[in-house]
C-alpha positions as CSV (number, residue, x, y, z in Angstrom):
1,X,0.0,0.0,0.0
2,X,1.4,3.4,-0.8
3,X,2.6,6.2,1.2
4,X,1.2,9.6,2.0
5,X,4.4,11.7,2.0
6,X,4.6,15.0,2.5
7,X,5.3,17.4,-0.3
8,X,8.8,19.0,-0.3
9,X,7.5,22.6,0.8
10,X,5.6,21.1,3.4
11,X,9.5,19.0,4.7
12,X,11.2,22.8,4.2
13,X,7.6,24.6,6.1
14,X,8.1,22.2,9.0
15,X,12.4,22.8,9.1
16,X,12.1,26.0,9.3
17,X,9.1,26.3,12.3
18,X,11.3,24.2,14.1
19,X,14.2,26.7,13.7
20,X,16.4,23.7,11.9
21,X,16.4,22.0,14.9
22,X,15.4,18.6,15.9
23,X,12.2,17.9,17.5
24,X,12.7,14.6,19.4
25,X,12.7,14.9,23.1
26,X,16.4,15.8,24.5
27,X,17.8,16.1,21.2
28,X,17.9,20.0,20.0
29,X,20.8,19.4,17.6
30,X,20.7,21.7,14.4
31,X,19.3,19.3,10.9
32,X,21.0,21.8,8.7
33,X,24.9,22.6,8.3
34,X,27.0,23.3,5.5
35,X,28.6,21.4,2.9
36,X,31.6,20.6,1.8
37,X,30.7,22.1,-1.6
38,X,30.9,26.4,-0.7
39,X,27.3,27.0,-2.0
40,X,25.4,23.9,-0.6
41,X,24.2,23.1,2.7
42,X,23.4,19.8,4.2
43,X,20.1,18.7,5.7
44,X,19.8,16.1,8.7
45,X,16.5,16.3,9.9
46,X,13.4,14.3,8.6
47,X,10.1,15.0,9.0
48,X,7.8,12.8,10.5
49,X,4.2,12.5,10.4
50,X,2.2,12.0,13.7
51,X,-0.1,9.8,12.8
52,X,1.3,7.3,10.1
53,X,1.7,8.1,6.4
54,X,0.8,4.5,5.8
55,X,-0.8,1.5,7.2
56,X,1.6,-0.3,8.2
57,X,2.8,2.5,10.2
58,X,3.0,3.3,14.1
59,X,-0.3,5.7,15.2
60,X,-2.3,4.9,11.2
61,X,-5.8,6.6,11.4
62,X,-7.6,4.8,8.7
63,X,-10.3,7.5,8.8
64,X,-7.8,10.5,7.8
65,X,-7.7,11.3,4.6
66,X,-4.9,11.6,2.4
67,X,-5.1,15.3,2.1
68,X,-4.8,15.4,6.5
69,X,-2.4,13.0,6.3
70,X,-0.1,15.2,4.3
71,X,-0.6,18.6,5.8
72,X,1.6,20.3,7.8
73,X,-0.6,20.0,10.9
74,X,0.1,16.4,10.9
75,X,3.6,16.8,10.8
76,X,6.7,17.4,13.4
């Protein structure tokens, strides 16, 4: 069964309200630094959905629908 991902501007959306910084309890590292290349930078964080993007998945509401599943309200 497929996946519900999040769109890319809703991954960058949900970076950036954090401050680039990781959500998980205790952590607070930064999920963005530079790269090796001068004009590139390097993201480490991943967004996670809080209830799952598919079945399968940890916390799945089968009675959300795709579009809430996606949304940036469902994200951290």
């Amino acid at each position: 069964m497929a996946r519900d991902n999040f769109r890319s501007g809703t991954k960058r959306k949900l970076a950036e309200r954090a401050g680039y910084i990781c959500s998980f309890p205790g952590c607070n590292k930064q999920t963005i630094g530079p790269s090796k290349i001068f004009n590139l930078s390097i993201l480490t964080g991943k967004a996670s959905h809080i209830e799952a993007a598919s079945p399968n998945g940890p916390r799945y509401n089968k009675y959300q629908k795709k579009d809430e599943r996606m949304s940036i309200e469902n994200g951290i």
